[in-house]
N, CA, C and O atoms as a Maestro MAE file, in Angstrom:
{
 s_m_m2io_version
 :::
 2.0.0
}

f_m_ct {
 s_m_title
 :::
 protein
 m_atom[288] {
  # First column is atom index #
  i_m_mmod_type
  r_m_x_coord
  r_m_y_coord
  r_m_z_coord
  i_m_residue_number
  s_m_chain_name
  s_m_pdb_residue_name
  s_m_pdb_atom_name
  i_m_atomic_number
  :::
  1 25 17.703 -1.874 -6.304 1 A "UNK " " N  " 7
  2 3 16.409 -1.599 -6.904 1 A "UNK " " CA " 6
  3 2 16.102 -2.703 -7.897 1 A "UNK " " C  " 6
  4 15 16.992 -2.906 -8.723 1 A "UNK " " O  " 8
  5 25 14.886 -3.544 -7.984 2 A "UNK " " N  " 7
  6 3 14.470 -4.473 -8.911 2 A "UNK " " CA " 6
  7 2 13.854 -3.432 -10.131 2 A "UNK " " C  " 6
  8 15 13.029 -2.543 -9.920 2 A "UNK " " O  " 8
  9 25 14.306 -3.681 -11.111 3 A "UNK " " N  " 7
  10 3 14.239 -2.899 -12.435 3 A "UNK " " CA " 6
  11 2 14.213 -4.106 -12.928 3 A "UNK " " C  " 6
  12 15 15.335 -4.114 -13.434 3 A "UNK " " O  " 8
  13 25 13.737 -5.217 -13.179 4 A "UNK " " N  " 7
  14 3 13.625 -6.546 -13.802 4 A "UNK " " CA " 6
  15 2 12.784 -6.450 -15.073 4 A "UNK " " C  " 6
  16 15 11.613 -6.784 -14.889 4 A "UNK " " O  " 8
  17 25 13.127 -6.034 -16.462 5 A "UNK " " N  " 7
  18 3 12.311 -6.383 -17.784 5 A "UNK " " CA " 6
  19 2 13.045 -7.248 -18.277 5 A "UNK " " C  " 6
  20 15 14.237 -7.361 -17.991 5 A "UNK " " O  " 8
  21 25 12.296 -8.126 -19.256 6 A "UNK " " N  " 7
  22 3 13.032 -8.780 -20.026 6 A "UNK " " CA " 6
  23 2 13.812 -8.541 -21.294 6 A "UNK " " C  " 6
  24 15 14.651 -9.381 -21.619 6 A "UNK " " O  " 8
  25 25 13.625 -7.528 -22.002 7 A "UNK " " N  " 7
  26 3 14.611 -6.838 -22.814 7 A "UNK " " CA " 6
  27 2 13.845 -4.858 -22.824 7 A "UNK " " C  " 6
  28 15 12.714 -4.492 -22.504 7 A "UNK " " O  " 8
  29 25 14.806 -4.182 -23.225 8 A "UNK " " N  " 7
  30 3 14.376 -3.005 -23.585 8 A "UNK " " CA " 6
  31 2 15.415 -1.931 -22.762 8 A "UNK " " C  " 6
  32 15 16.634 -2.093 -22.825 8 A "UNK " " O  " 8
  33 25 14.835 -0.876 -22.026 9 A "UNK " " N  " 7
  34 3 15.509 0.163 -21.013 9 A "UNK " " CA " 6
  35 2 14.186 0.326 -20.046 9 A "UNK " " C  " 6
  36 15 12.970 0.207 -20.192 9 A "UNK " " O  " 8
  37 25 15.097 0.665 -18.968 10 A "UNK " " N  " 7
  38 3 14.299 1.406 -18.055 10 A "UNK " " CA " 6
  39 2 14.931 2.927 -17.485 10 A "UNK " " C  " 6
  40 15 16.116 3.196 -17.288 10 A "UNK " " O  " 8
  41 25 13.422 4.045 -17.244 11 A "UNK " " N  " 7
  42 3 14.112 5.101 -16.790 11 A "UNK " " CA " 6
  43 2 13.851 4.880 -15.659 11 A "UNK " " C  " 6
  44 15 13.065 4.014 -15.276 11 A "UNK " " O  " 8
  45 25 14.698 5.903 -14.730 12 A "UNK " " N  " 7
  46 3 15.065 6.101 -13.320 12 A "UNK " " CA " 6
  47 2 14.502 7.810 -13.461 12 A "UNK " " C  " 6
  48 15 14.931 8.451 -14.421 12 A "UNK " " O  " 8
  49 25 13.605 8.448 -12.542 13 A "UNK " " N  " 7
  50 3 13.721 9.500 -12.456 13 A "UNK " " CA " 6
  51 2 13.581 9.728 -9.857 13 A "UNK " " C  " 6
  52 15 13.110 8.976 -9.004 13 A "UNK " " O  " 8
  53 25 14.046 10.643 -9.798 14 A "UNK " " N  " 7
  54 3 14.260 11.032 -8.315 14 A "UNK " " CA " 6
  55 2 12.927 11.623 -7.797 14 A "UNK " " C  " 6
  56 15 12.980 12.825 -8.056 14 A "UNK " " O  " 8
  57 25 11.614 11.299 -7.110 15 A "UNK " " N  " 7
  58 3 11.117 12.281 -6.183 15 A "UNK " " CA " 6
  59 2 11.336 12.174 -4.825 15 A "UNK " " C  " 6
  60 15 11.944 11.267 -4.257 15 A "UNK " " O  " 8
  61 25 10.647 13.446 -4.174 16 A "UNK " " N  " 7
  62 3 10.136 13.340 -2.628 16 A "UNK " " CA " 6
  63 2 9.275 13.180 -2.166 16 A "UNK " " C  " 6
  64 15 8.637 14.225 -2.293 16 A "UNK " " O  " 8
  65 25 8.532 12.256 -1.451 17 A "UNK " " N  " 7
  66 3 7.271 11.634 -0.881 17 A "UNK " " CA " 6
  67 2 6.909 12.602 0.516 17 A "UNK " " C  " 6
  68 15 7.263 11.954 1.501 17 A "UNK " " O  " 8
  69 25 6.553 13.410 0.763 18 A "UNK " " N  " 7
  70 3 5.998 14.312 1.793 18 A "UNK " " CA " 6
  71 2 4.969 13.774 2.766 18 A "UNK " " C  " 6
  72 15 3.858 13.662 2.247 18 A "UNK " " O  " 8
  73 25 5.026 13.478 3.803 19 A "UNK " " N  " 7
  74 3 3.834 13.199 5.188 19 A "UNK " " CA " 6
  75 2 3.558 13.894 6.187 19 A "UNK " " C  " 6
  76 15 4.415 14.753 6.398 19 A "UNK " " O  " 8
  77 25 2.597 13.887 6.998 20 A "UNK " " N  " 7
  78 3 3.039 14.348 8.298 20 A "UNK " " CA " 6
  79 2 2.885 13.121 9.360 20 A "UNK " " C  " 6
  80 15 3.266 13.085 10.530 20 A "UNK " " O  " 8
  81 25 2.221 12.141 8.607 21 A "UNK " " N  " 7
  82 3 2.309 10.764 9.534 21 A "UNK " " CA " 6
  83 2 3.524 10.015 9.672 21 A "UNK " " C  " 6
  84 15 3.703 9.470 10.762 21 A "UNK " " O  " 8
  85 25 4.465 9.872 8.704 22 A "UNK " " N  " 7
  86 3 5.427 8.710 8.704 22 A "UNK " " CA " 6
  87 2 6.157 8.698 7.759 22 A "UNK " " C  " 6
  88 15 5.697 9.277 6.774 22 A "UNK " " O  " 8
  89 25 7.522 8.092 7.606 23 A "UNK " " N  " 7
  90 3 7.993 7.925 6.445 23 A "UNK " " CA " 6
  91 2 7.175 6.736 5.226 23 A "UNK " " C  " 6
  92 15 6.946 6.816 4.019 23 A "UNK " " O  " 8
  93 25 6.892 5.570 6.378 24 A "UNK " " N  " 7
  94 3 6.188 4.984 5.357 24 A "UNK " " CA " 6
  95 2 4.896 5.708 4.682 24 A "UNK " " C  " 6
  96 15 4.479 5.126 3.680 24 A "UNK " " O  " 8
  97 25 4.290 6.726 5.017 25 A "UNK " " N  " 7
  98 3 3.111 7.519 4.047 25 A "UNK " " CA " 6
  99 2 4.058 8.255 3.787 25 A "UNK " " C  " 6
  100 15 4.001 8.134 2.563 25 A "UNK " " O  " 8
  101 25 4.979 8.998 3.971 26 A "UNK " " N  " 7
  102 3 5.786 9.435 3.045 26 A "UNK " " CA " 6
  103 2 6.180 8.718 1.147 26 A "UNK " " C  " 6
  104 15 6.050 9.216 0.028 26 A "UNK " " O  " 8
  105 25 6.500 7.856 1.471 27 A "UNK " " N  " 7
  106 3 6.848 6.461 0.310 27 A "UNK " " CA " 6
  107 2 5.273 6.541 -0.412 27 A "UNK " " C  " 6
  108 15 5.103 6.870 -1.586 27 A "UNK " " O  " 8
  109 25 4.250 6.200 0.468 28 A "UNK " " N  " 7
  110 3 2.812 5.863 0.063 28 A "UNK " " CA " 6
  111 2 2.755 6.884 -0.878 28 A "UNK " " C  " 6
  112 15 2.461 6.534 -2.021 28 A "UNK " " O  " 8
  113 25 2.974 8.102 -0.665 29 A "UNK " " N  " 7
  114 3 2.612 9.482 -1.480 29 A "UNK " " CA " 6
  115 2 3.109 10.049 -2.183 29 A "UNK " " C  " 6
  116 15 2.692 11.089 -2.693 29 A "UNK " " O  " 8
  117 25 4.331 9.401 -2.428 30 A "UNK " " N  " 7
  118 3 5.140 9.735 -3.854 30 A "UNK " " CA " 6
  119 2 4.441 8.677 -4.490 30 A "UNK " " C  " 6
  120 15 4.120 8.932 -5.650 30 A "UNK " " O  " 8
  121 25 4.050 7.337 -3.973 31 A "UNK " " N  " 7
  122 3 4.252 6.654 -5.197 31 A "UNK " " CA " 6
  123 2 2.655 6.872 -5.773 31 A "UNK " " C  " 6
  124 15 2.728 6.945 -6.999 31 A "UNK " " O  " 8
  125 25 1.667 6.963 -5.451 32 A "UNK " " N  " 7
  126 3 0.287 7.715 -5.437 32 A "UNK " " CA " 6
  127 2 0.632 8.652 -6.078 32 A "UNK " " C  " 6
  128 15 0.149 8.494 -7.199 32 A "UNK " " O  " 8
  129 25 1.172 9.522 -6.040 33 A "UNK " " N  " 7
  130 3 1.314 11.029 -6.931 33 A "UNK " " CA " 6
  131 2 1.870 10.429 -7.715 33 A "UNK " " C  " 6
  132 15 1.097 10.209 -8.647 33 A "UNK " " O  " 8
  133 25 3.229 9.836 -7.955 34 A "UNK " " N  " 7
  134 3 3.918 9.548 -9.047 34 A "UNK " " CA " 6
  135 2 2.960 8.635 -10.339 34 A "UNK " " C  " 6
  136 15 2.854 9.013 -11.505 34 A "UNK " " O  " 8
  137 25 2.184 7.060 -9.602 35 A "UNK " " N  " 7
  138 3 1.499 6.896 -10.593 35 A "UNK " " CA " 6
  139 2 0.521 7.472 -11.469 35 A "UNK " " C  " 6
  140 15 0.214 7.161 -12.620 35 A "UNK " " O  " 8
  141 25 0.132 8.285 -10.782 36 A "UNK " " N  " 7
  142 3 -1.067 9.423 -11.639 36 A "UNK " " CA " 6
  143 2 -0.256 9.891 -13.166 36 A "UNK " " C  " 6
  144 15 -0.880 10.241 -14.167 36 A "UNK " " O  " 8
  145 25 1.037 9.817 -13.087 37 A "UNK " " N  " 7
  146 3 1.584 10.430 -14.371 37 A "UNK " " CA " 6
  147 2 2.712 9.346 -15.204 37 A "UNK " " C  " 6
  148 15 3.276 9.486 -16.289 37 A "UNK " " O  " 8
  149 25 2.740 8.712 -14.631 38 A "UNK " " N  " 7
  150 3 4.127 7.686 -14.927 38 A "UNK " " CA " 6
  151 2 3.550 6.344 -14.585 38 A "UNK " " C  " 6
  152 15 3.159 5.867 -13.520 38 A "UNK " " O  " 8
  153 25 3.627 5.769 -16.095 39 A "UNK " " N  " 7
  154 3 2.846 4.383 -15.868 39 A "UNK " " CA " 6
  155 2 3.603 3.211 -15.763 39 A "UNK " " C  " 6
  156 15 4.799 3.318 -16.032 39 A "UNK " " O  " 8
  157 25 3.135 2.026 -15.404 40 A "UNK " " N  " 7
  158 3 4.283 1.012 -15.478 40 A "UNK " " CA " 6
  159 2 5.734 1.090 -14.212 40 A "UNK " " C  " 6
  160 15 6.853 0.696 -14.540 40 A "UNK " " O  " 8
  161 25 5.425 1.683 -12.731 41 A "UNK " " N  " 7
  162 3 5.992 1.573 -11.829 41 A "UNK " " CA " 6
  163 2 6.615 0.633 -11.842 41 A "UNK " " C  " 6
  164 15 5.643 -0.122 -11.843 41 A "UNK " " O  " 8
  165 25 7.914 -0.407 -11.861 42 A "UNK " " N  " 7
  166 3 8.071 -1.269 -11.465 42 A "UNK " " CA " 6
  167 2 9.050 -1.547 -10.175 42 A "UNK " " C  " 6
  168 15 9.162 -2.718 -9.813 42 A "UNK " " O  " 8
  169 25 9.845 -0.402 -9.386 43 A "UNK " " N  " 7
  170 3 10.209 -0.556 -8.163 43 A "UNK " " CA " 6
  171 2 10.974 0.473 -8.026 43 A "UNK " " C  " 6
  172 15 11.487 0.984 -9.021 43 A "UNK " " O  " 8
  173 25 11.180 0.940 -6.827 44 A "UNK " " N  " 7
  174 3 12.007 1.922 -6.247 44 A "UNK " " CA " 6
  175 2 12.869 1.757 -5.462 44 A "UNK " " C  " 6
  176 15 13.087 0.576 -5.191 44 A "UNK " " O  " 8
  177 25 13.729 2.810 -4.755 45 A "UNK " " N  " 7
  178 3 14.763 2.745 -4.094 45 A "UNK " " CA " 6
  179 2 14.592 4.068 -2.901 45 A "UNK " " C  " 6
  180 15 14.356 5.218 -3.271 45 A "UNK " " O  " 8
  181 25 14.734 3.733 -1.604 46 A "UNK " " N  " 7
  182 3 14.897 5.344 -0.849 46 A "UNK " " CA " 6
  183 2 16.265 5.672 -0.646 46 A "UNK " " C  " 6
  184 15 17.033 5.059 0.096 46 A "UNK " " O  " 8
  185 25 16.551 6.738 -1.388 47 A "UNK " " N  " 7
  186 3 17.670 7.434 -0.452 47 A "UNK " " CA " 6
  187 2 18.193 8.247 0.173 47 A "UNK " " C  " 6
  188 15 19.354 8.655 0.137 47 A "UNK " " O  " 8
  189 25 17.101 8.609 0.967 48 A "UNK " " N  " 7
  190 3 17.262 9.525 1.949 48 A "UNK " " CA " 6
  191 2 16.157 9.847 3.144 48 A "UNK " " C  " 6
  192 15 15.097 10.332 2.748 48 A "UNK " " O  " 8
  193 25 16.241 9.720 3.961 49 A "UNK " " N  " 7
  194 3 15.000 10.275 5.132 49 A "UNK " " CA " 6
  195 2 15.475 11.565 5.226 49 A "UNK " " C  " 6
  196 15 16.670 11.860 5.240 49 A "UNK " " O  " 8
  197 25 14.233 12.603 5.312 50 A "UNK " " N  " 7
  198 3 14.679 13.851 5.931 50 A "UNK " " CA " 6
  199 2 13.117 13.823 7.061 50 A "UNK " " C  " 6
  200 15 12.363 12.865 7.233 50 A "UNK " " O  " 8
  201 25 13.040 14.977 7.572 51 A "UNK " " N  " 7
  202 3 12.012 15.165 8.724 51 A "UNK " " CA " 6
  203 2 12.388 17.113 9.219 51 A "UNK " " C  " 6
  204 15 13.455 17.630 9.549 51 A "UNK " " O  " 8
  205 25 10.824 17.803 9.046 52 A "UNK " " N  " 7
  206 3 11.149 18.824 9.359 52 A "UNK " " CA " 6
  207 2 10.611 18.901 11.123 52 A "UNK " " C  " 6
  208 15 10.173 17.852 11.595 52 A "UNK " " O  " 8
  209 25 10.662 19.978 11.901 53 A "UNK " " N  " 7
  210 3 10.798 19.708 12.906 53 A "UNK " " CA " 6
  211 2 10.598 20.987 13.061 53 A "UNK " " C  " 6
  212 15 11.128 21.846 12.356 53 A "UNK " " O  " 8
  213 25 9.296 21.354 14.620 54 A "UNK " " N  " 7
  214 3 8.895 22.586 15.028 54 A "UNK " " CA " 6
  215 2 8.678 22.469 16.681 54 A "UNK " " C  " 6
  216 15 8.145 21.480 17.183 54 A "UNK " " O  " 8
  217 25 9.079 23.415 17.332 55 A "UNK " " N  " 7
  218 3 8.975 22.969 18.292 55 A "UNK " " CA " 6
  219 2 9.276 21.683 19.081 55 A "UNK " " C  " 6
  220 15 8.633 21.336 20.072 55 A "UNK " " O  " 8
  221 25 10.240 21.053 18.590 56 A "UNK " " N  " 7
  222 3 11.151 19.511 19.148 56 A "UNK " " CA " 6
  223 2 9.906 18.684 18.483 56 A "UNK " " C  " 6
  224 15 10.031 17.566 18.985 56 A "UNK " " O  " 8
  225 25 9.182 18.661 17.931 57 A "UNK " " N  " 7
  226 3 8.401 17.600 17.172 57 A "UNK " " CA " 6
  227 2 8.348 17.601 15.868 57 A "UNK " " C  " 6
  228 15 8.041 18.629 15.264 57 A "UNK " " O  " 8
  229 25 8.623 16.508 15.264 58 A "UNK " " N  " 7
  230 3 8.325 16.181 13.520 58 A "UNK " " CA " 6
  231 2 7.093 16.835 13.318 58 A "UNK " " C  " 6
  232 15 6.127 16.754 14.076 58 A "UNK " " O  " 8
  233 25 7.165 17.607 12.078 59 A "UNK " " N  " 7
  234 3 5.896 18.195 11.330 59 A "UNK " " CA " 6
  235 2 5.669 17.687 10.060 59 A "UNK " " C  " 6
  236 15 4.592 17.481 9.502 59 A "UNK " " O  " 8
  237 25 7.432 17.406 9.442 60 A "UNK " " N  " 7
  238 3 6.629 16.441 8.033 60 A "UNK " " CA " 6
  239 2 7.791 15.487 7.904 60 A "UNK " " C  " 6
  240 15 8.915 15.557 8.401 60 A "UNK " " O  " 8
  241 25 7.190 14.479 7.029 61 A "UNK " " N  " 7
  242 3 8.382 13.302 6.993 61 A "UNK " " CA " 6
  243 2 8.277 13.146 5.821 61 A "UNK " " C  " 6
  244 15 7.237 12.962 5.189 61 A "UNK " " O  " 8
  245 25 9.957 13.242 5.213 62 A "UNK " " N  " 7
  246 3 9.975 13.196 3.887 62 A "UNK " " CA " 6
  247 2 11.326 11.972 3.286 62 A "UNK " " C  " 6
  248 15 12.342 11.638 3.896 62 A "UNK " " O  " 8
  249 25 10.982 11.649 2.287 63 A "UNK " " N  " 7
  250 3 11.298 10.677 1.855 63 A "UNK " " CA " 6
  251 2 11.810 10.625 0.271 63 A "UNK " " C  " 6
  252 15 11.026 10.488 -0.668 63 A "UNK " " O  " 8
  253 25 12.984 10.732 0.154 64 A "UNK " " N  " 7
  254 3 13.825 10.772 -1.143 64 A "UNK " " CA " 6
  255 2 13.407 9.940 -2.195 64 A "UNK " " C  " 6
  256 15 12.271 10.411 -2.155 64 A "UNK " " O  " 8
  257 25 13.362 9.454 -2.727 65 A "UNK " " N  " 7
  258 3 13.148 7.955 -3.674 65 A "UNK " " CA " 6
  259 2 13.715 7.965 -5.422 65 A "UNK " " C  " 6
  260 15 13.628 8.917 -6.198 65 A "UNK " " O  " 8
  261 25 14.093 7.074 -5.605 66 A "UNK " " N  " 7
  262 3 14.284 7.027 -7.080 66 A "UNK " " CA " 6
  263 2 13.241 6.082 -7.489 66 A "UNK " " C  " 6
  264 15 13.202 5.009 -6.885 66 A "UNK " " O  " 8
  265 25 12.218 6.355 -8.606 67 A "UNK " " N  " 7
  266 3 11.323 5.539 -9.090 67 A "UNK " " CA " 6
  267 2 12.028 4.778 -10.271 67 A "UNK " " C  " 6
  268 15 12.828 5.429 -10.941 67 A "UNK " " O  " 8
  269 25 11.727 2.997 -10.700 68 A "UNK " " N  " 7
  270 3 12.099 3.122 -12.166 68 A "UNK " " CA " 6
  271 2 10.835 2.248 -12.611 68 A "UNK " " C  " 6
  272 15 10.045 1.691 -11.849 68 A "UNK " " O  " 8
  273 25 10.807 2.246 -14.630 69 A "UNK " " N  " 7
  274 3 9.904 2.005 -14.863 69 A "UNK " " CA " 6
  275 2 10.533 2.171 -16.559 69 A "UNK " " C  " 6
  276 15 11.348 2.891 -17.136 69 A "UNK " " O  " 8
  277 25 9.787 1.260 -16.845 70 A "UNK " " N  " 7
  278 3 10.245 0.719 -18.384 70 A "UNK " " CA " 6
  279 2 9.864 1.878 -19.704 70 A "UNK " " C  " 6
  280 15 8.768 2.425 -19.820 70 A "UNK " " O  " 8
  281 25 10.711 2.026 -20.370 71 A "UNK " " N  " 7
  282 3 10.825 3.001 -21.889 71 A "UNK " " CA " 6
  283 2 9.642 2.532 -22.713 71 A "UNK " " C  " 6
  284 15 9.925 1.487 -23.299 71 A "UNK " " O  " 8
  285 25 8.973 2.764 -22.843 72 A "UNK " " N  " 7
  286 3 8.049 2.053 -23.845 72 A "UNK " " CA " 6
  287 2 7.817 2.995 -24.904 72 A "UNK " " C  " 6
  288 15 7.101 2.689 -25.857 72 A "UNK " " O  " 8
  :::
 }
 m_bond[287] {
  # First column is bond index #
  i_m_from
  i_m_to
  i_m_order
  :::
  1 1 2 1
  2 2 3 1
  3 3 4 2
  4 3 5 1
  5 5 6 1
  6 6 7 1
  7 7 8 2
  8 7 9 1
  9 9 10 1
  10 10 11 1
  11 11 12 2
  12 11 13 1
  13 13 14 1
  14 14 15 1
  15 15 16 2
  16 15 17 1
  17 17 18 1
  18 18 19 1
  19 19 20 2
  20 19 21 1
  21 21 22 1
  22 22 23 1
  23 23 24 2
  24 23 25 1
  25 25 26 1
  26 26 27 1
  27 27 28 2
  28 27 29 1
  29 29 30 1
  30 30 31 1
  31 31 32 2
  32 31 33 1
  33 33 34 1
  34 34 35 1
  35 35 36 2
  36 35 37 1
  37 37 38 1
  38 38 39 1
  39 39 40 2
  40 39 41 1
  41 41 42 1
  42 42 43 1
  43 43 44 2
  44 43 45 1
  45 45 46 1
  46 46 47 1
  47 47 48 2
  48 47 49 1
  49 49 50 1
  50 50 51 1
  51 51 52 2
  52 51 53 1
  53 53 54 1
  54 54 55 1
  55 55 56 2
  56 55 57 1
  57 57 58 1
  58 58 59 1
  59 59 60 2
  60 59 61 1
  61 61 62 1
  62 62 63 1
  63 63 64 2
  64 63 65 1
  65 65 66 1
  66 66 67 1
  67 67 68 2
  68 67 69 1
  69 69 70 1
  70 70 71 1
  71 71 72 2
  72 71 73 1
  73 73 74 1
  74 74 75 1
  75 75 76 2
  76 75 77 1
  77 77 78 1
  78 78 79 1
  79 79 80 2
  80 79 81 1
  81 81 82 1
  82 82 83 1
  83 83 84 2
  84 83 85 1
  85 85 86 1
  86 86 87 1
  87 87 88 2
  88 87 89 1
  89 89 90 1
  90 90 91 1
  91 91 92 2
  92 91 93 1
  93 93 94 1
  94 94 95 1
  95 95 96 2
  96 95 97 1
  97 97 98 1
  98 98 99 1
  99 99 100 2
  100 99 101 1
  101 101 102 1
  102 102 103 1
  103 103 104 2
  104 103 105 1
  105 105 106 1
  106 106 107 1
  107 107 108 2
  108 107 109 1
  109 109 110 1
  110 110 111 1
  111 111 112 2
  112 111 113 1
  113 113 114 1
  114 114 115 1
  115 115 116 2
  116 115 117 1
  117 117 118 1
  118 118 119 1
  119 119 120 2
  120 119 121 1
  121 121 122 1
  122 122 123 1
  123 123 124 2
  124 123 125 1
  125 125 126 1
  126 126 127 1
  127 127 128 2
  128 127 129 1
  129 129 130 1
  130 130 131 1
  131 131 132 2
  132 131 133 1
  133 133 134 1
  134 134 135 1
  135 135 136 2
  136 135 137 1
  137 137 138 1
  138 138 139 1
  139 139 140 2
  140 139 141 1
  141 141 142 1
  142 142 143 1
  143 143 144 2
  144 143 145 1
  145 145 146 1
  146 146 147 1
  147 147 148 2
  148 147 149 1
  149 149 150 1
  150 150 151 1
  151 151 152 2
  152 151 153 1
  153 153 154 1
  154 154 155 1
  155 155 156 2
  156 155 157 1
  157 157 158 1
  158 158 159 1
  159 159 160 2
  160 159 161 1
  161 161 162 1
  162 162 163 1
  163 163 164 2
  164 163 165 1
  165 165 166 1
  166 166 167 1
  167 167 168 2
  168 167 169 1
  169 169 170 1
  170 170 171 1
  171 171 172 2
  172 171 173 1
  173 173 174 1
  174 174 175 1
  175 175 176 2
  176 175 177 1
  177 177 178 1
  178 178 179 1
  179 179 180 2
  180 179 181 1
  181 181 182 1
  182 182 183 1
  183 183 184 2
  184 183 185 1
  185 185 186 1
  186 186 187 1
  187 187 188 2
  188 187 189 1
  189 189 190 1
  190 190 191 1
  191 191 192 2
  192 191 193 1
  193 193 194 1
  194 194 195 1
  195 195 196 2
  196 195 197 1
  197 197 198 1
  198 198 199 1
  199 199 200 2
  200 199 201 1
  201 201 202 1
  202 202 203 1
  203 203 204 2
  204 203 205 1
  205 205 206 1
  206 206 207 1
  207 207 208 2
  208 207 209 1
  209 209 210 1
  210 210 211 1
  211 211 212 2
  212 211 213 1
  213 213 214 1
  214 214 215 1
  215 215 216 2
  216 215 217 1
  217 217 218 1
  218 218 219 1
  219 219 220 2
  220 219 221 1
  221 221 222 1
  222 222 223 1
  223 223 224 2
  224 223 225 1
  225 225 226 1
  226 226 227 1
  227 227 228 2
  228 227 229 1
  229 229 230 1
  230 230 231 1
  231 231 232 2
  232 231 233 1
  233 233 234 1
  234 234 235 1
  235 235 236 2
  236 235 237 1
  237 237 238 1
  238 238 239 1
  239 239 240 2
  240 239 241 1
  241 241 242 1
  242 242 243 1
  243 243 244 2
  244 243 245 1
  245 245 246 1
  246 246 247 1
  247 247 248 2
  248 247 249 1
  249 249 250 1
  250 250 251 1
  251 251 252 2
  252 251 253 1
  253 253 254 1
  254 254 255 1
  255 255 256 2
  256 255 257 1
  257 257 258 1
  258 258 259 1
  259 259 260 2
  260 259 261 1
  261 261 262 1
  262 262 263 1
  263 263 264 2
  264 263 265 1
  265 265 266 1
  266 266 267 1
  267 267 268 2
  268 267 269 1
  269 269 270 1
  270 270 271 1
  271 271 272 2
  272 271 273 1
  273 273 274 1
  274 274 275 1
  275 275 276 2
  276 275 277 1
  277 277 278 1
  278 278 279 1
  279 279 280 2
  280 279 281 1
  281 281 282 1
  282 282 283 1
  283 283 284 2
  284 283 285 1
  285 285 286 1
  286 286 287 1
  287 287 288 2
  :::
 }
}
């Protein structure tokens, strides 16, 4: 994960990015929801794919992530 400031801390907090298109709109929609409240994004990490599944087809695609972003 690039967490790159030049001095200070950064926090790390964990969401899940929810789709029914893709993992990548999965990612898109955490980080969309996440900026609405948490400013100063500066990069993330996925760790985990999940995918729910109905009838032998994906219904949602979800996506683990750790966000980080500087203490200010």
């Amino acid at each position: 994960m690039n967490t790159h400031i030049d001095e200070g801390a950064v926090k790390i907090i964990e969401i899940i990015g929810i789709s029914s298109k893709s993992f990548d709109d999965a990612i898109t929609q955490a980080l969309s929801k996440a900026s609405k409240s948490v400013k100063g994004i500066t990069g993330f990490e996925v760790l985990k794919h999940m995918a729910s599944v109905k009838d032998g087809k994906i219904k949602q695609y979800k996506v683990n992530i750790k966000l980080a972003f500087p203490v200010v």
